[in-house]
ZAPAKOL-915206 format. One record per residue (C-alpha): residue in three letters; residue number from 1; x, y, z. Coordinates in nm, 3 decimals. Layout:
<recs>
resn = ALA, resi = NUM, c1 = X, c2 = Y, c3 = Z
...
</recs>
This chain:
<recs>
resn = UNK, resi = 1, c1 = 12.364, c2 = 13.240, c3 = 5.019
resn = UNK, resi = 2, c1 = 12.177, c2 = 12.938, c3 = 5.188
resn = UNK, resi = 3, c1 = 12.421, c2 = 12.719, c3 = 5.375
resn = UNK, resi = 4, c1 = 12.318, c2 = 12.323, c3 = 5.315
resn = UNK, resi = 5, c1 = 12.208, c2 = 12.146, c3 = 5.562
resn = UNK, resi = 6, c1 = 12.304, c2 = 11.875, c3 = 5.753
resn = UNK, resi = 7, c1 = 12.634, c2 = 11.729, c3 = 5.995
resn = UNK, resi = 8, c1 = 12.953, c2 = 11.877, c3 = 5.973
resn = UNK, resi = 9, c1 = 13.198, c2 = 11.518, c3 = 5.907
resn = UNK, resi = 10, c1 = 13.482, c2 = 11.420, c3 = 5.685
resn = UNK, resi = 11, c1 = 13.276, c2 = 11.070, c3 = 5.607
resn = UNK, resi = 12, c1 = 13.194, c2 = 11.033, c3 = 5.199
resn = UNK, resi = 13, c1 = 12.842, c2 = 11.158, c3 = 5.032
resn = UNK, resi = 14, c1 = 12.848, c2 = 10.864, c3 = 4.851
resn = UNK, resi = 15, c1 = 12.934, c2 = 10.525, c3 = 4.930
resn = UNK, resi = 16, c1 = 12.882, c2 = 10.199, c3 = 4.732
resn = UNK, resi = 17, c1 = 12.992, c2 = 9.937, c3 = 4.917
resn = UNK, resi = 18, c1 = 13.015, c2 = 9.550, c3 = 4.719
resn = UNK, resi = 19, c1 = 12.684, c2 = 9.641, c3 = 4.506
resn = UNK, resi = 20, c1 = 12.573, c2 = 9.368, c3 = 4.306
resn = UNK, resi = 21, c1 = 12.234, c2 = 9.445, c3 = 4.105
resn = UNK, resi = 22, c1 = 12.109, c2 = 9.158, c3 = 3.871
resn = UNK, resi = 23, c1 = 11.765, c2 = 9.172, c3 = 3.633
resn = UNK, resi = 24, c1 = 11.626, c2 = 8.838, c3 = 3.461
resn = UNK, resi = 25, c1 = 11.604, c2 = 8.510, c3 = 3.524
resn = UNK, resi = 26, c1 = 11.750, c2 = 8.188, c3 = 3.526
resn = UNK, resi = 27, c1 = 11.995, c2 = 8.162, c3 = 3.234
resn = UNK, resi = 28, c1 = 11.941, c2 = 8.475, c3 = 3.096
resn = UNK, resi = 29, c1 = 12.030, c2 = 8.674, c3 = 3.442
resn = UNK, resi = 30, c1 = 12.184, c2 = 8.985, c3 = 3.355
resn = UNK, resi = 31, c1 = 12.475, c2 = 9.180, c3 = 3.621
resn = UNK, resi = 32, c1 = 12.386, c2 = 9.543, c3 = 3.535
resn = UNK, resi = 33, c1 = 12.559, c2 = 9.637, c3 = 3.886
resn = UNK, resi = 34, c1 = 12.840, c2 = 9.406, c3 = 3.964
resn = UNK, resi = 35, c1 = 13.002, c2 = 9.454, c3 = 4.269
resn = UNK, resi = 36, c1 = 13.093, c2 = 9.795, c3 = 4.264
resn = UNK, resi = 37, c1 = 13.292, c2 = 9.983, c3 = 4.548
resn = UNK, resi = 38, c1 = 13.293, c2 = 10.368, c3 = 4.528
resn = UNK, resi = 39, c1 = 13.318, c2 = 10.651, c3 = 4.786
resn = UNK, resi = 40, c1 = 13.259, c2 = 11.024, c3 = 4.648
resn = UNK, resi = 41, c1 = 13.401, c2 = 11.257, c3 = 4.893
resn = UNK, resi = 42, c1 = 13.164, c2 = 11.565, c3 = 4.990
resn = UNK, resi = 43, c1 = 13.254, c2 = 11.834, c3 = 4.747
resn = UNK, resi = 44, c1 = 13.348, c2 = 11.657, c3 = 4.438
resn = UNK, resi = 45, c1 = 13.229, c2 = 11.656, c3 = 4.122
resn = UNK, resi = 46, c1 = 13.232, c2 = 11.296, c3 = 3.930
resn = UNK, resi = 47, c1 = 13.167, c2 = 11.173, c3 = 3.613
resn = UNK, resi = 48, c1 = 13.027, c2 = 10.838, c3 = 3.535
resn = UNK, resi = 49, c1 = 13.091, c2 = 10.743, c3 = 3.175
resn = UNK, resi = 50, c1 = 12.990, c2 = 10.394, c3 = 3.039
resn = UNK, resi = 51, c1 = 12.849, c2 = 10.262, c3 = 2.693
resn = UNK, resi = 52, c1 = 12.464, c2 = 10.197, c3 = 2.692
resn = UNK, resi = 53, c1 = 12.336, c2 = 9.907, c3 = 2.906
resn = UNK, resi = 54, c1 = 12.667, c2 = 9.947, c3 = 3.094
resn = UNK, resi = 55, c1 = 12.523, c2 = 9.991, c3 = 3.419
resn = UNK, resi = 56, c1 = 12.512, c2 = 10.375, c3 = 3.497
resn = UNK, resi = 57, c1 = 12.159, c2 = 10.470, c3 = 3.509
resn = UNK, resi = 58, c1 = 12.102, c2 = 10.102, c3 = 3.691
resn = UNK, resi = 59, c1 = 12.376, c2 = 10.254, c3 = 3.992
resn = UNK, resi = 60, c1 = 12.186, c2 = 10.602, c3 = 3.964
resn = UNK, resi = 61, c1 = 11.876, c2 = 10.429, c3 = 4.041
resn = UNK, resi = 62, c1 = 12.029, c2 = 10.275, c3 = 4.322
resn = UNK, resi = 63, c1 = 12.183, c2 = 10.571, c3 = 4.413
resn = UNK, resi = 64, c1 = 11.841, c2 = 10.713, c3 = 4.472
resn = UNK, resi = 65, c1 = 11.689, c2 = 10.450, c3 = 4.616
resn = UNK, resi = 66, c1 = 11.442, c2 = 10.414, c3 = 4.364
resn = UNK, resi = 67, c1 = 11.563, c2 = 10.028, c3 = 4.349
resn = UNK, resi = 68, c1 = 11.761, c2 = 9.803, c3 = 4.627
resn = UNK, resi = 69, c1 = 12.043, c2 = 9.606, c3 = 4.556
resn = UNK, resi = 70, c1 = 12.009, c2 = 9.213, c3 = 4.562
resn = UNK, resi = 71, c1 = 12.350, c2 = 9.270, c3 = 4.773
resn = UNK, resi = 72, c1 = 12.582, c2 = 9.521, c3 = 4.920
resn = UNK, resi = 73, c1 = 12.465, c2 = 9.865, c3 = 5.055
resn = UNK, resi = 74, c1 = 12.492, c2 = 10.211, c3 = 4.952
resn = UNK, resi = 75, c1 = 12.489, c2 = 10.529, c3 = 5.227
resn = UNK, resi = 76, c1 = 12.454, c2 = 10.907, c3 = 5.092
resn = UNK, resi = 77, c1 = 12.555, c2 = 11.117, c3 = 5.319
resn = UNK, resi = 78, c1 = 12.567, c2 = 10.835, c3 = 5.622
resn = UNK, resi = 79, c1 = 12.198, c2 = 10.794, c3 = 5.586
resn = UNK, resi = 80, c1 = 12.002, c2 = 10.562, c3 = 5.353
resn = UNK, resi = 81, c1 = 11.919, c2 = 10.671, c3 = 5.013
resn = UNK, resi = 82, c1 = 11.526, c2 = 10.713, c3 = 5.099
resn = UNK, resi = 83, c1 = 11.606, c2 = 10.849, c3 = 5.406
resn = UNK, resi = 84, c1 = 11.841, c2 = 11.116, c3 = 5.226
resn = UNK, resi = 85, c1 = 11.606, c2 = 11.208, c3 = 5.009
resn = UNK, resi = 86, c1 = 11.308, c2 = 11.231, c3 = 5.232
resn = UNK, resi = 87, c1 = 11.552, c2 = 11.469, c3 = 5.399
resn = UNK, resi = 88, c1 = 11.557, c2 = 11.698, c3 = 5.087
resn = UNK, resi = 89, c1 = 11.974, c2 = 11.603, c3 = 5.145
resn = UNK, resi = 90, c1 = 11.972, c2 = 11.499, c3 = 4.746
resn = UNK, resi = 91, c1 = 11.848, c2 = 11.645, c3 = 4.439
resn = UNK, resi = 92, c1 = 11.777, c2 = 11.463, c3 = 4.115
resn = UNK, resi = 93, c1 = 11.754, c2 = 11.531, c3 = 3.721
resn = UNK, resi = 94, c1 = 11.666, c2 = 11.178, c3 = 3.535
resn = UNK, resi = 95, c1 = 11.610, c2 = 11.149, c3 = 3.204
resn = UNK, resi = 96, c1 = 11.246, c2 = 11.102, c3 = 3.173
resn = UNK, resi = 97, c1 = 11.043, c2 = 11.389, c3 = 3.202
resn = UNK, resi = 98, c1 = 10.774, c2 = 11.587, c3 = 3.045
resn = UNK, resi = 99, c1 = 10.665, c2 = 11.936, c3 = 3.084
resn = UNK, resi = 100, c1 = 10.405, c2 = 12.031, c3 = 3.317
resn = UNK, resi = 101, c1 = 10.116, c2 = 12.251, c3 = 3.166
resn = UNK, resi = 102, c1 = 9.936, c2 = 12.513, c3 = 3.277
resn = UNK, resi = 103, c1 = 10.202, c2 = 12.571, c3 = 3.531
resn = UNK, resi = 104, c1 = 10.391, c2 = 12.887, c3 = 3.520
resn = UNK, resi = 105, c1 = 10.787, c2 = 12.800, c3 = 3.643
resn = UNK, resi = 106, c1 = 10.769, c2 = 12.977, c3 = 3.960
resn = UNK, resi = 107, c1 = 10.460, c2 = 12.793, c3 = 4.058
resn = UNK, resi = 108, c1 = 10.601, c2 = 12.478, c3 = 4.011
resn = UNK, resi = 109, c1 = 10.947, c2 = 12.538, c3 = 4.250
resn = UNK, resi = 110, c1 = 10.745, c2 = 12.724, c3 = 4.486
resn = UNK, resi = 111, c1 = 10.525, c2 = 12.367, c3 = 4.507
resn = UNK, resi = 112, c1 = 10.836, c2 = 12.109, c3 = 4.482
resn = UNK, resi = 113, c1 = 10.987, c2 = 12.339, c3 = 4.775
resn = UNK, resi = 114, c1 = 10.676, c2 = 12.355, c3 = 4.982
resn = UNK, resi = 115, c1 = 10.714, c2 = 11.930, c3 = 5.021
resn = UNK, resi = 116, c1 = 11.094, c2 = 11.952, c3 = 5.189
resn = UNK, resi = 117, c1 = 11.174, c2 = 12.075, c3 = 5.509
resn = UNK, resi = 118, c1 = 11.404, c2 = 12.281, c3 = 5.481
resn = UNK, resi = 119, c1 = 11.365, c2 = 12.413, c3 = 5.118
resn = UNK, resi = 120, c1 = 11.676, c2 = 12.625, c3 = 4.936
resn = UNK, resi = 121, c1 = 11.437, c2 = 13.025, c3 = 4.897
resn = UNK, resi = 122, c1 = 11.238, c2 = 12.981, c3 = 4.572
resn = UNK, resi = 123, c1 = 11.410, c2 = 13.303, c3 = 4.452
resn = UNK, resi = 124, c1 = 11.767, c2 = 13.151, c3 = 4.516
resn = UNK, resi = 125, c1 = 11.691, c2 = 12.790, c3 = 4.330
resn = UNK, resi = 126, c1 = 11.511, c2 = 13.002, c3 = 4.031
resn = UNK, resi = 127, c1 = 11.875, c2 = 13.251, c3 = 4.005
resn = UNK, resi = 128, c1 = 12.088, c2 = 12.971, c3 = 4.075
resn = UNK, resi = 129, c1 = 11.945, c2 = 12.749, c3 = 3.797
resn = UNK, resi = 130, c1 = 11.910, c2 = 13.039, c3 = 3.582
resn = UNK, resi = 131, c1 = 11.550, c2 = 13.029, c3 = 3.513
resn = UNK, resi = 132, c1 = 11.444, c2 = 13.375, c3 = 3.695
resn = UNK, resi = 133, c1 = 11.398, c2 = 13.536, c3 = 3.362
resn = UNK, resi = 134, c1 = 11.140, c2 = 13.351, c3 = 3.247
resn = UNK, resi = 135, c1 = 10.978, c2 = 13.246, c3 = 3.643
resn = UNK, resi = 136, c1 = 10.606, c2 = 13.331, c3 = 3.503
resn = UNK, resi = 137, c1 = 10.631, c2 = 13.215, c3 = 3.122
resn = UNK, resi = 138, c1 = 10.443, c2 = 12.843, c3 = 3.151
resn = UNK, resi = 139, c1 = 10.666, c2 = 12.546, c3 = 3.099
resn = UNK, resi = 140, c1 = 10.514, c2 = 12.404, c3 = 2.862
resn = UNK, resi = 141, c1 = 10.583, c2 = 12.695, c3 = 2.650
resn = UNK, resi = 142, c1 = 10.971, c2 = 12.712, c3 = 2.718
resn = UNK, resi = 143, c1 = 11.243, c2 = 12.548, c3 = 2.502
resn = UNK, resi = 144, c1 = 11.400, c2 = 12.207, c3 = 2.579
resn = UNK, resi = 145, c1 = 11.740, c2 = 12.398, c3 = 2.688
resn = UNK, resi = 146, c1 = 11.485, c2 = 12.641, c3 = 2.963
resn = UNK, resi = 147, c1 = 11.297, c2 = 12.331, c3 = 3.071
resn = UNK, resi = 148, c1 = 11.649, c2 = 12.111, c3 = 3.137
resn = UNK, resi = 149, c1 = 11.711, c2 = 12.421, c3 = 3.326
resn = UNK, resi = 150, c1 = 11.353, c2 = 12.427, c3 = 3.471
resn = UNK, resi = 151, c1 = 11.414, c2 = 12.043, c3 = 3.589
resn = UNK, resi = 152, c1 = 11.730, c2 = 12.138, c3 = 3.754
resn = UNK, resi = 153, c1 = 11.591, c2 = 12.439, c3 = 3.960
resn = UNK, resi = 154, c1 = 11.333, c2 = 12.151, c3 = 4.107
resn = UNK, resi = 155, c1 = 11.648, c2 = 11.938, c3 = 4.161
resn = UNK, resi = 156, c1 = 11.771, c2 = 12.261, c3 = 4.415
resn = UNK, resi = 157, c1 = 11.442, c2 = 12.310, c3 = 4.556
resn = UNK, resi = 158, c1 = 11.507, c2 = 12.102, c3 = 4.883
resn = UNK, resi = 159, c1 = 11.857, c2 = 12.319, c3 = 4.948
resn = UNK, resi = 160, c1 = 12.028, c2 = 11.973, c3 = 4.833
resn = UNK, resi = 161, c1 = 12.390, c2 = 11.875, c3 = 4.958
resn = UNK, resi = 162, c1 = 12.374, c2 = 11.643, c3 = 4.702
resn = UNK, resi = 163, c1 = 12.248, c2 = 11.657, c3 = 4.328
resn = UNK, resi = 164, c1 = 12.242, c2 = 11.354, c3 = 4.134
resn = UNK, resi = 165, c1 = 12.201, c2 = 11.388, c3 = 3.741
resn = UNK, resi = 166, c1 = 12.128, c2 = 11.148, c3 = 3.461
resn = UNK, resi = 167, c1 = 12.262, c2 = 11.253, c3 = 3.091
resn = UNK, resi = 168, c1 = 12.167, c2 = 11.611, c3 = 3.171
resn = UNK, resi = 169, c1 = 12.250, c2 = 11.754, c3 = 2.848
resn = UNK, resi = 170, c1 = 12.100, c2 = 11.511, c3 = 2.611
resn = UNK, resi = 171, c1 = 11.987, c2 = 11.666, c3 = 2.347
resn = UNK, resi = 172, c1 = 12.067, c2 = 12.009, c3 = 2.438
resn = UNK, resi = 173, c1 = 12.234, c2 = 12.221, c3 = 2.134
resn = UNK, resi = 174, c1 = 12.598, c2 = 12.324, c3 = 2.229
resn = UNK, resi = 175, c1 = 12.504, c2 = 12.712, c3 = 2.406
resn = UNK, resi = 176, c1 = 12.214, c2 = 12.517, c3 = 2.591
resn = UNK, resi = 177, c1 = 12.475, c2 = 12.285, c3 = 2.748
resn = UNK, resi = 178, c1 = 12.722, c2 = 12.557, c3 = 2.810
resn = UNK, resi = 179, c1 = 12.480, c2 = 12.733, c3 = 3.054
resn = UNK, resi = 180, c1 = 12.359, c2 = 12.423, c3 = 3.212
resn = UNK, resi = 181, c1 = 12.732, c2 = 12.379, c3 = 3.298
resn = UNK, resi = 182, c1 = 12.785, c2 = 12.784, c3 = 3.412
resn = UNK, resi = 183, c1 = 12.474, c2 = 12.706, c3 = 3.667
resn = UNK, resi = 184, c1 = 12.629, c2 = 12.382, c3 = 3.783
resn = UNK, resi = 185, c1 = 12.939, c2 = 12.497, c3 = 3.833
resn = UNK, resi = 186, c1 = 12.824, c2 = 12.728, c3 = 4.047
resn = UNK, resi = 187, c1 = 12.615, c2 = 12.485, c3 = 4.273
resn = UNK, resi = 188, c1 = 12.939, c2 = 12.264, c3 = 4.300
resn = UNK, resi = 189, c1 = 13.124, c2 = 12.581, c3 = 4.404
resn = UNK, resi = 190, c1 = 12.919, c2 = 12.622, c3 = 4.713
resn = UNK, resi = 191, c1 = 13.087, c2 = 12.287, c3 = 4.847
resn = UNK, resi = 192, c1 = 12.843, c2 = 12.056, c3 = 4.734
resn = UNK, resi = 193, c1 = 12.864, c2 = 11.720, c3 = 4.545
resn = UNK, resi = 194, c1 = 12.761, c2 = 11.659, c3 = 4.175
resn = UNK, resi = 195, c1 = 12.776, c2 = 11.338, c3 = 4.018
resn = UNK, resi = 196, c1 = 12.628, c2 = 11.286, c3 = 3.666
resn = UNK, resi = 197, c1 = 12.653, c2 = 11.059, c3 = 3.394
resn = UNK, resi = 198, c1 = 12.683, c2 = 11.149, c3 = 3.002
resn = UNK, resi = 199, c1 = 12.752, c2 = 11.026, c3 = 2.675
resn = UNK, resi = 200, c1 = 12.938, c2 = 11.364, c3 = 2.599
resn = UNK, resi = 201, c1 = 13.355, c2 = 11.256, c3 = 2.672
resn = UNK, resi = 202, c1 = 13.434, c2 = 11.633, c3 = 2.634
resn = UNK, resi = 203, c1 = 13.149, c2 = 11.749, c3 = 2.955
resn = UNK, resi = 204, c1 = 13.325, c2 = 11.492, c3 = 3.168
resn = UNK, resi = 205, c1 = 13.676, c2 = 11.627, c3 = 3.058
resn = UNK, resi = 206, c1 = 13.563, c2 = 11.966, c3 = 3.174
resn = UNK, resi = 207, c1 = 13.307, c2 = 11.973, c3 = 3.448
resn = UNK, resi = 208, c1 = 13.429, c2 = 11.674, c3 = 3.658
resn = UNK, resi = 209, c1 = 13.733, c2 = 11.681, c3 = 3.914
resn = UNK, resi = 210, c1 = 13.726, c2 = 11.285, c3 = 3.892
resn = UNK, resi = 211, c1 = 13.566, c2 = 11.027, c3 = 3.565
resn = UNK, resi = 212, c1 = 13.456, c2 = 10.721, c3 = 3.672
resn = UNK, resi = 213, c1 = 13.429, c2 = 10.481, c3 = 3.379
resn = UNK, resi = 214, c1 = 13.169, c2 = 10.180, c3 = 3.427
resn = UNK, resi = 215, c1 = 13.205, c2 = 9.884, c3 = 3.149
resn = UNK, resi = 216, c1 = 12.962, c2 = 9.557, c3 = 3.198
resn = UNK, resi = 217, c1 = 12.842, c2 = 9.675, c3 = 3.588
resn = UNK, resi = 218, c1 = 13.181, c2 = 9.685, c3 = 3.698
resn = UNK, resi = 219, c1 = 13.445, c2 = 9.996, c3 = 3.750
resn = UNK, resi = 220, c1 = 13.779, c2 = 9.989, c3 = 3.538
resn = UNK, resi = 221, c1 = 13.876, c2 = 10.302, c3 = 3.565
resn = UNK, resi = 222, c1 = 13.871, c2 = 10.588, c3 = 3.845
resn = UNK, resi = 223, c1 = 14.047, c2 = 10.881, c3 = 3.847
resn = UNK, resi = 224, c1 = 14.088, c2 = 11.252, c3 = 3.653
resn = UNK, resi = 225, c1 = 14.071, c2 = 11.281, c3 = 3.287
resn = UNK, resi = 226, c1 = 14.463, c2 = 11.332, c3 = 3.279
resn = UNK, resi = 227, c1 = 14.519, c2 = 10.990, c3 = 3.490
resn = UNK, resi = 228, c1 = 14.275, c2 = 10.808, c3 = 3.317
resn = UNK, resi = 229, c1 = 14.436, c2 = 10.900, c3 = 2.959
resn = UNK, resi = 230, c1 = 14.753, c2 = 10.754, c3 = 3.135
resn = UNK, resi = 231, c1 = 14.587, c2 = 10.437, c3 = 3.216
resn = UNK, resi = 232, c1 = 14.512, c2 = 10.343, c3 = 2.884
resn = UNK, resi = 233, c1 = 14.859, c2 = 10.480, c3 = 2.753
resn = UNK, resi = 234, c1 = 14.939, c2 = 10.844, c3 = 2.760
resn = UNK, resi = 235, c1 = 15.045, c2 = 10.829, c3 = 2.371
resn = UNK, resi = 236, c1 = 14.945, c2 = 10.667, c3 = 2.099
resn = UNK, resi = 237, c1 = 15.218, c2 = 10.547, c3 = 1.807
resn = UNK, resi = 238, c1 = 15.037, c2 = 10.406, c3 = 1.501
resn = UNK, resi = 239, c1 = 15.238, c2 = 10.285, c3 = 1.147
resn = UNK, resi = 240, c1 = 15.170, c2 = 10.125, c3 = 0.872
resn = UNK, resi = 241, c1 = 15.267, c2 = 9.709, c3 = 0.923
resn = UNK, resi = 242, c1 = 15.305, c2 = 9.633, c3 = 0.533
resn = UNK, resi = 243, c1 = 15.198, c2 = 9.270, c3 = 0.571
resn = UNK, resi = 244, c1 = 15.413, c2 = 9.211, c3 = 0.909
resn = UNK, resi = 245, c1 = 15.238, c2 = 9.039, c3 = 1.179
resn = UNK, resi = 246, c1 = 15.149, c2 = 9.241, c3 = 1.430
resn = UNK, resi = 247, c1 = 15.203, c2 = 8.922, c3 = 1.693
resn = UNK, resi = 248, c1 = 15.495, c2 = 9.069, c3 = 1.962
resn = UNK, resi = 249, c1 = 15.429, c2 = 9.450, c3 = 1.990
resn = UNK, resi = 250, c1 = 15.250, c2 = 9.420, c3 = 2.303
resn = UNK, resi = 251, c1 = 15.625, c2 = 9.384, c3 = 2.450
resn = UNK, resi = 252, c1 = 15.752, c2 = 9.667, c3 = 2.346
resn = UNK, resi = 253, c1 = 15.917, c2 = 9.922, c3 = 2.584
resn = UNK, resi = 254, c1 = 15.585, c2 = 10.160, c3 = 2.722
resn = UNK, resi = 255, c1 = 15.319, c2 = 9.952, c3 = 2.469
resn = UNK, resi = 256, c1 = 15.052, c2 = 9.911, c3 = 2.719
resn = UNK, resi = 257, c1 = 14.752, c2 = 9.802, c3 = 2.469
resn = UNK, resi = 258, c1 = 14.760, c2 = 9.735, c3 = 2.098
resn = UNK, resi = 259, c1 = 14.487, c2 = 9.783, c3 = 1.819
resn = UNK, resi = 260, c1 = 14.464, c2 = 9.659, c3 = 1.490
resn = UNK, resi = 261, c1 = 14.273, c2 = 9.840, c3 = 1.221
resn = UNK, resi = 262, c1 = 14.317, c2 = 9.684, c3 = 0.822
resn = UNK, resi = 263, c1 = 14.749, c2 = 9.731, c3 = 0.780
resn = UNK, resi = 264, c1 = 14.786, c2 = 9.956, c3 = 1.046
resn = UNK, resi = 265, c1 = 14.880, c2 = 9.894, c3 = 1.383
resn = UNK, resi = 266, c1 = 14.757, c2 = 10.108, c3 = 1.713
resn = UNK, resi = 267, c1 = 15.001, c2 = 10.095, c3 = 2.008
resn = UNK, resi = 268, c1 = 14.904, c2 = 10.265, c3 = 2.286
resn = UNK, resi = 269, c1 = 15.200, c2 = 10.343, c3 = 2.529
resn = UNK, resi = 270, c1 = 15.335, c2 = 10.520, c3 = 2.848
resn = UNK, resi = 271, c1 = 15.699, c2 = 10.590, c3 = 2.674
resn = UNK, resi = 272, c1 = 15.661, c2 = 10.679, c3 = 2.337
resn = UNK, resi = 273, c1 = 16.005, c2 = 10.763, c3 = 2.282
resn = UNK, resi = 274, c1 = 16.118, c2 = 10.459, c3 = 2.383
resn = UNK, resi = 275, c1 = 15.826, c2 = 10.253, c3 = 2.139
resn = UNK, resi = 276, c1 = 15.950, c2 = 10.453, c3 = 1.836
resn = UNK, resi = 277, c1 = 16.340, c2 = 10.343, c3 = 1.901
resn = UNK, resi = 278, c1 = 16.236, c2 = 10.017, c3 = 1.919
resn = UNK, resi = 279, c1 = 16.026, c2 = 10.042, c3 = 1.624
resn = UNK, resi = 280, c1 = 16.296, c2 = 10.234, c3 = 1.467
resn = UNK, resi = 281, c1 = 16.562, c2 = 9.947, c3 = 1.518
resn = UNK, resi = 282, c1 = 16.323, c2 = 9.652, c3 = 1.406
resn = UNK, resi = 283, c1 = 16.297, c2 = 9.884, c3 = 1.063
resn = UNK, resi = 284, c1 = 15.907, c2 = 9.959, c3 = 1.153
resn = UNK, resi = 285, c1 = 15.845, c2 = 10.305, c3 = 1.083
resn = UNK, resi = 286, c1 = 15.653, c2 = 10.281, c3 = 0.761
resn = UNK, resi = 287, c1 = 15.379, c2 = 10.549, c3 = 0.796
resn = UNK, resi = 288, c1 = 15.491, c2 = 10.613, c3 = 1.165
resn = UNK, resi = 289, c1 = 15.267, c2 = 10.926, c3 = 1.362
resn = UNK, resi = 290, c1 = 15.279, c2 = 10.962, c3 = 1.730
resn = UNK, resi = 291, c1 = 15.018, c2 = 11.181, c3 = 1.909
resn = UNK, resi = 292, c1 = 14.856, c2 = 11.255, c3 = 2.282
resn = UNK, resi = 293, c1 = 14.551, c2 = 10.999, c3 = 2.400
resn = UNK, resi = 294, c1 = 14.232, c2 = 11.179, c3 = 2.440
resn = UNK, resi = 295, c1 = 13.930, c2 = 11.068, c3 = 2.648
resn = UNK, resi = 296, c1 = 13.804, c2 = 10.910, c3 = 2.399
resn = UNK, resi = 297, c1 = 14.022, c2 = 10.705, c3 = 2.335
resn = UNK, resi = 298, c1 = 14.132, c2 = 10.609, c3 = 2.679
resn = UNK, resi = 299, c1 = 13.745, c2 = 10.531, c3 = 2.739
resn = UNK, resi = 300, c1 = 13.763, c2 = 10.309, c3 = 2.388
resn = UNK, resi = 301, c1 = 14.061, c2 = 10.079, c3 = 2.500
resn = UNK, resi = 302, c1 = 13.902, c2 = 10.035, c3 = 2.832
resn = UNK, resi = 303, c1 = 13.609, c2 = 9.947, c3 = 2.759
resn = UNK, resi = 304, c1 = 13.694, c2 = 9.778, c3 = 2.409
resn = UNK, resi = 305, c1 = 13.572, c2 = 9.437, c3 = 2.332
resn = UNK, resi = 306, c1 = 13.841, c2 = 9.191, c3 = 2.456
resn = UNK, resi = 307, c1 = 13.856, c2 = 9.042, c3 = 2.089
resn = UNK, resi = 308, c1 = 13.900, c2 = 9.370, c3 = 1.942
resn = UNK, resi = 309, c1 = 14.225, c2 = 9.466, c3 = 2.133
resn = UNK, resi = 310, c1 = 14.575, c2 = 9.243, c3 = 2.251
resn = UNK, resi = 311, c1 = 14.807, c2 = 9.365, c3 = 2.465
resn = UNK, resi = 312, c1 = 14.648, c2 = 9.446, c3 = 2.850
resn = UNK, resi = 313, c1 = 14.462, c2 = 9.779, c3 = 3.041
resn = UNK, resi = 314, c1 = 14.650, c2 = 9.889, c3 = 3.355
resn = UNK, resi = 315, c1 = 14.496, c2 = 9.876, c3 = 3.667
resn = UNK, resi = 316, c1 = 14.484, c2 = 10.220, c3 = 3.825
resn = UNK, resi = 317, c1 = 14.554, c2 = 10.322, c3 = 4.126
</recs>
């Protein structure tokens, strides 16, 4: 097994420190990066999750150093992001990409790690992305599942401490995304840092130790799957209102968001045993079901248009 590279220190692979990162002008200036403080802590796997245009693949690029922030700084592995990835310190999958022909797969990694200096074995990256199989079939000729799998054995080439990864499974059927995940899993197990974004709630439930959700440039929620289910309620206790108003149930006991949708009322809630008494006593039980959050919708209420929802998000800590 090749050991990464690199010094031997508690300090964070990733920090964002105050980020701000604005596109457009004048009036119609646009904060796809708004201040955002992170550290990822060597060894972790995170999750960013965000709608579209809510400023993930702006932070990757900044991440990468493939744009500079109009403020703030960001450090991988104490270094500057060019610097870290001159140093073949940080491996990347974006999303654009096309197939390289004429090019057989083992050609093409021996090549990417011929430019670092101190390159992870071509043999190694080719097993470890689990592309050895088909090293001399041509990429062009390979499946979109083999060529993700293809761009993520490039992404090891430099013997990375870091790999960075945007929407990695798009459009992937479900087995092709399985083994992506059984090949990154066991990069992360060798004490090195992943941090990807997806669209795919489930991925980040599974893969990632913490889920960093992103709304309008800014973070509002950081923290593991279970936490961040907490955050927005760890239960949710819908009913039927039957023409009540629905004005007052964000002071319930444990109601820490409520939803309205046609009759029925959403109450999401940290005590549901408590919500349903009260319910109970004001005679509101009409249609009453109580169930667990999921991701989803913890990632919903957070990032939930503020006309949409009453009631407030907590702030995590």
């Amino acid at each position: 097994m090749t050991q990464t590279t690199g010094t031997t220190t508690s300090e964070p692979a990733v920090i964002f420190t105050a980020v701000v990162k604005t596109f457009g002008r004048a009036e119609r200036t646009v904060r796809a990066v708004d201040g955002i403080d992170l550290a990822v802590g060597r060894g972790e796997t995170v999750a960013l999750l965000g709608r579209n245009g809510a400023g993930k693949s702006t932070a990757i690029s900044l991440l990468l150093g493939l744009d500079d922030p109009d403020s703030g700084t960001v450090q991988l592995l104490g270094r500057s992001p060019d610097r870290a990835v001159r140093a073949g310190l940080v491996g990347a999958m974006l999303q654009d990409g096309r197939p390289i022909p004429r090019v057989t797969v083992r050609e093409l990694i021996t090549f990417v790690a011929s430019t670092y200096p101190r390159p992870m074995p071509v043999a190694e990256s080719l097993a470890l992305a689990g592309v050895a199989e088909y090293a001399d079939r041509r990429i062009d000729k390979l499946s979109g599942g083999q060529t993700q799998r293809v761009r993520f054995a490039v992404a090891l080439a430099g013997n990375p401490e870091l790999i960075v990864l945007d929407e990695p499974t798009a459009a992937l059927d479900v087995e092709a995304r399985r083994a992506f995940w059984d090949s990154m899993r066991s990069f992360a197990g060798r004490g090195n840092t992943v941090l990807f974004s997806t669209h795919y709630l489930e991925e980040a439930d599974e893969n990632a130790d913490r889920i960093v959700v992103i709304d309008h440039g800014r973070i509002v929620a950081d923290g593991s799957g279970d936490l961040i289910r907490r955050s927005a309620g760890g239960s949710l206790v819908s009913f039927d209102l039957a023409g009540r108003p629905a004005a007052g149930l964000e002071s319930l006991p444990g109601v820490v968001g409520v939803e309205v949708r046609g009759d029925r009322a959403l109450l999401r809630t940290e005590d549901s045993d408590a919500t349903v008494v009260e319910l109970a006593r004001i005679g509101a039980v009409r249609g009453l079901q109580v169930t667990r959050a999921t991701l989803q919708d913890a990632f919903l209420a957070l990032t939930a248009p503020a006309d949409r929802t009453a009631g407030h998000h907590k702030e995590m800590v």
